[in-house]
N, C-alpha and C positions, 0 to 999 in steps of 0.2 A: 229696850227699856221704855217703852209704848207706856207699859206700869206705870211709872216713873213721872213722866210729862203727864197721864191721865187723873194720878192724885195730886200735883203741882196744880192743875188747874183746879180742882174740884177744892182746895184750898184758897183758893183765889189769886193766885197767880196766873198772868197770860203766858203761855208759851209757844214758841216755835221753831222745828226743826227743818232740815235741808228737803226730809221729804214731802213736806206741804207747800213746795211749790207748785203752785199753779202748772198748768200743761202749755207752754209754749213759751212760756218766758224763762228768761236768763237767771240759773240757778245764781250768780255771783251779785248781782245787781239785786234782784229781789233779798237773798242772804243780807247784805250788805246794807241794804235799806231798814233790815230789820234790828239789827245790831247796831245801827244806829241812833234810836228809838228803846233800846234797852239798858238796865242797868249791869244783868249780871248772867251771863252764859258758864253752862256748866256743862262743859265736853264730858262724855261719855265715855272712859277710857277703856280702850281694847285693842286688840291686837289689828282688826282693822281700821281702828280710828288712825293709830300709829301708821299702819301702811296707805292712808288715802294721801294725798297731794289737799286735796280741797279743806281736808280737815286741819291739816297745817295752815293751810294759808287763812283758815276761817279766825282760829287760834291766833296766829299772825294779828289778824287784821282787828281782833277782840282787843288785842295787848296794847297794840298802835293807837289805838282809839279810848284807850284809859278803862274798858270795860272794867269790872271787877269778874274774877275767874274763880269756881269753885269747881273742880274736878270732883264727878263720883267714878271710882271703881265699876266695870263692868264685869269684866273676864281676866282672870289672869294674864301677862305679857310679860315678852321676854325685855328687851329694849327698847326704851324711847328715845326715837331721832334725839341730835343733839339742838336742832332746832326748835324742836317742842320742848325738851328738858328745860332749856335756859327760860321758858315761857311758865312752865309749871312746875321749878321748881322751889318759887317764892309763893305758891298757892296750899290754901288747907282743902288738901285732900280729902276724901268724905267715901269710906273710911282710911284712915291711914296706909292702909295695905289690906290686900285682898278685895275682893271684889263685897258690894254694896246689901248684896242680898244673897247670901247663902241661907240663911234661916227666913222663915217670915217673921221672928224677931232680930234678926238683924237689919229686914229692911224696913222696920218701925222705927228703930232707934237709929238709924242712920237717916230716914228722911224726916225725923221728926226734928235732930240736928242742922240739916242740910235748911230747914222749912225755917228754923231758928235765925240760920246765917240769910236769909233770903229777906226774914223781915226786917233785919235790924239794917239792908242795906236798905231796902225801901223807906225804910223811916228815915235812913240819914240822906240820903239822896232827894227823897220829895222835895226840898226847897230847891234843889238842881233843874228837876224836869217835871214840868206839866203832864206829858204824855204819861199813857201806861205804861207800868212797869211790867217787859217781859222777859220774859228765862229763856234761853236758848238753851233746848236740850240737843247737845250734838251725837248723833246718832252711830256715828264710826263709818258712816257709808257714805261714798261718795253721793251727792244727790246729781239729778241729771235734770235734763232737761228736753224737749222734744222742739221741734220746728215747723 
């Protein structure tokens, strides 16, 4: 969903995902600095989102920290851990079911929504945080790191 993060930005939102970490540093420390710093991550939901460890624990660590959480649809999926459910199962999904962009008019009208929910938390949120406002697009892949 490369798509996805490239028009987020081109709207004026900053974002970042597990894959732009840097080459040598700690994917969970760099992650974790950066969600920090943000107001509103929006996991990517897929079947390997669902199978990564790291995307659980990213998820985890979004909710613990009071993030605000908008899931978009990627690929269809059979189950979601019980872990991530309890996490996403008080979040508006975007779209409700089914994946985000089957038409290139449904991924107009779903990120044009998504782009909706994103300003209105920037606007409520600026009097919380100085810093820019960034989106974490989570990508389903675990990110790695080298040494």
């Amino acid at each position: 969903m490369w798509r996805l993060h490239k028009r987020l930005e081109q709207k004026g939102f900053a974002c970042f995902n597990g894959k732009q970490v840097p080459a040598g540093e700690d994917w969970r420390v760099w992650w974790a600095g950066k969600t920090l710093t943000c107001v509103v991550v929006v996991p990517i939901l897929s079947p390997p989102f669902f199978d990564s460890e790291a995307c659980c624990d990213e998820l985890t660590f979004a909710k613990n920290k009071s993030r605000i959480i908008i899931p978009v649809g990627a690929e269809p999926y059979g189950t979601c851990p019980p872990a991530m459910d309890m996490i996403l199962m008080r979040t508006n999904r975007i779209p409700p079911a089914g994946p985000f962009d089957v038409t290139e008019e449904d991924f107009e009208r779903n990120f044009e929504q998504l782009c909706g929910l994103l300003a209105a938390h920037k606007v409520a949120n600026a009097k919380k945080t100085a810093s820019t406002q960034l989106v974490h697009t989570a990508s389903g892949h675990a990110p790695t790191s080298t040494s």
